[in-house]
N, C-alpha and C positions, 0 to 999 in steps of 0.2 A: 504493500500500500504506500510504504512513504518514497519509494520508487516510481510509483507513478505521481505522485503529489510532488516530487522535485521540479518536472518542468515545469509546472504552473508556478511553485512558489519561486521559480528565477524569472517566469514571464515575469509576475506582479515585480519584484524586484527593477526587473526592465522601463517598466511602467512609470514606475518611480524614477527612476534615471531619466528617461524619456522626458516628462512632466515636469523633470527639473530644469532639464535642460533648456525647454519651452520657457518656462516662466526666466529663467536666467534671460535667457535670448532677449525677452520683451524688456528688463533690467537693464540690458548692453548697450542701450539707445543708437543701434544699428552698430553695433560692436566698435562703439568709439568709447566706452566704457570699458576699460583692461579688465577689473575683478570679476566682472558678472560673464565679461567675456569667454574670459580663460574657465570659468566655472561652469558655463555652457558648452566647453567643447570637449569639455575634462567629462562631465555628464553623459552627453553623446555619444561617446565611444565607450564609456562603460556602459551602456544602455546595449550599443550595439555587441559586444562584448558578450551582455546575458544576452541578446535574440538566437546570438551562434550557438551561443549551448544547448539553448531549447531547441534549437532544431536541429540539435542530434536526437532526441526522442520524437518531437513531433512536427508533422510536415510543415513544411514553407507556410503553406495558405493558410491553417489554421494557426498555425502560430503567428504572422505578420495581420493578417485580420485579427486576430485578439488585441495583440500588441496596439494595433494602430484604432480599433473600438473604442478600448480600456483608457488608451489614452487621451485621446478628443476628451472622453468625460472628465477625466481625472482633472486636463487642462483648464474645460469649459469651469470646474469647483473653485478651480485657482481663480481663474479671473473673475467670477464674482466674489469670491472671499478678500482677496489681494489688492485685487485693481477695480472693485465694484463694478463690474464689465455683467448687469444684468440682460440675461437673454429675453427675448420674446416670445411670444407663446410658439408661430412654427418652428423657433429655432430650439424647444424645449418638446417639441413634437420631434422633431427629427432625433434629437439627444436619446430621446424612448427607444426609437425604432435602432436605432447604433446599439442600445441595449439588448434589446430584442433580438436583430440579427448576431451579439458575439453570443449570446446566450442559445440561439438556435443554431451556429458553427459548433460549438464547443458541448452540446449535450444530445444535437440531432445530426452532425454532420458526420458524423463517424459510424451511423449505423449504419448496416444494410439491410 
């Protein structure tokens, strides 16, 4: 069991990295800013770092559609918590259905 629960808990780990790396980026005021810079690029490649591992257990699709799902949300949290970046209602519809589709990759897509 905690064999199969490693690639997801390096995705989420990714996620995080990812999400950091995002919010750093938007921090770097077009990367004219060195700390949030270099903290964005340091991020990113540990981010990509954990995708490569996961995809030694799980395919490309399912794992870069997670990764890239999980993280839209993760970011969408940050900028209203962060940057008070409040969405709209379609763009909290759409937020749903990105849930919706990693939740139906990852518990429907692998059956036959």
């Amino acid at each position: 069991m905690v064999k199969t629960l490693l690639p997801y808990l390096v995705l989420v780990l990714a996620v995080g990295f990812g999400t950091a790396s995002a919010t750093f980026a938007n921090s770097a005021n077009g990367f004219t800013k060195i700390l949030p810079s270099l903290l964005s690029i340091t991020t990113i490649i540990l981010c990509m770092f954990c995708l490569s591992q996961v995809m030694k257990s799980l395919p490309v699709g399912i794992t870069y559609a997670s990764y890239a799902g999980i993280c839209i949300i993760a970011t969408s949290v940050v900028g209203i918590i962060k940057f008070n970046q409040i969405p709209n209602v379609p763009t909290m519809v759409g937020l749903f259905l990105i849930v919706v589709g990693v939740l139906m990759i990852n518990l429907l897509g692998q059956l036959r």
